[in-house]
N, C-alpha and C positions, 0 to 999 in steps of 0.2 A: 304515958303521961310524961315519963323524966326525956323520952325521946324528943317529945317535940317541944319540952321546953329549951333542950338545948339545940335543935333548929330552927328554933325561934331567937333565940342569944346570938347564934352565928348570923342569921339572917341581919341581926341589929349592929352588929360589930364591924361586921361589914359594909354595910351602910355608911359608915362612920371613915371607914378607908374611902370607899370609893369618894364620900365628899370631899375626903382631903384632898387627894388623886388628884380630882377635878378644878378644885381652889389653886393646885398648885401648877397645872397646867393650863390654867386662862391667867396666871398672876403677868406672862409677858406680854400678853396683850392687852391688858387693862392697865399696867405702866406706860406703854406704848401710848395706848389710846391718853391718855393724863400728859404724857410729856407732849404730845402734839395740840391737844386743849390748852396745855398753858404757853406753850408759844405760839398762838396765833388768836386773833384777835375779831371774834363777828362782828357781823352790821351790827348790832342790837348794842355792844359793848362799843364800838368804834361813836356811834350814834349820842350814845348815853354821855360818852367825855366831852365832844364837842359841845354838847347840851350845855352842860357843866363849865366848859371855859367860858361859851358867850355869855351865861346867867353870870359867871363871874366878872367878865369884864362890863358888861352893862351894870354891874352895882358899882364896882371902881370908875366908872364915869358917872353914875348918879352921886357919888358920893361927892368926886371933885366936882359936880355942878352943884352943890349943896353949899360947896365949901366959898368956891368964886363964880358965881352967875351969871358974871359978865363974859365969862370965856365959853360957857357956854350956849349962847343965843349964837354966837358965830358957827359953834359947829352944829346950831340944829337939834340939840337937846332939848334945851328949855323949853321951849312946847309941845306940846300933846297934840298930835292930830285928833286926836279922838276927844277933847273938849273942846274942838269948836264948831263953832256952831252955821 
């Protein structure tokens, strides 16, 4: 009984090496893989910004067509194609 509780203790303690072992020998490749994810940039993320500038810039032009109305019927704001009928 006292035998194979303590090959059962060594079995657990080592277990506990060998993860670290292992944590410590994928830690430069999981740095690697992280510094290359944040210097570059997916479709998905490239997609998402542009999104972003033109909903931005279409409200700073509904804004300033809010503001003076007259400047914008020239550049084609002020109407909705899709209210007419």
């Amino acid at each position: 009984m006292g035998k194979t509780m303590v090959a059962v203790l060594a079995l657990l303690a080592t277990g506990g090496c060998v993860r670290t072992a292992w944590n410590v020998a994928t830690l430069p490749v999981k740095a690697v893989g992280k510094g290359a994810d944040l210097m570059t940039t997916s479709a998905k993320e490239r997609d998402e910004k542009y999104v972003r500038k033109m909903r931005k810039e279409q409200e700073r032009r509904d804004k300033e067509c809010r503001k003076n109305p007259e400047t914008c019927e020239s550049a084609g704001y002020l109407e909705d194609p899709r209210n007419q009928r």
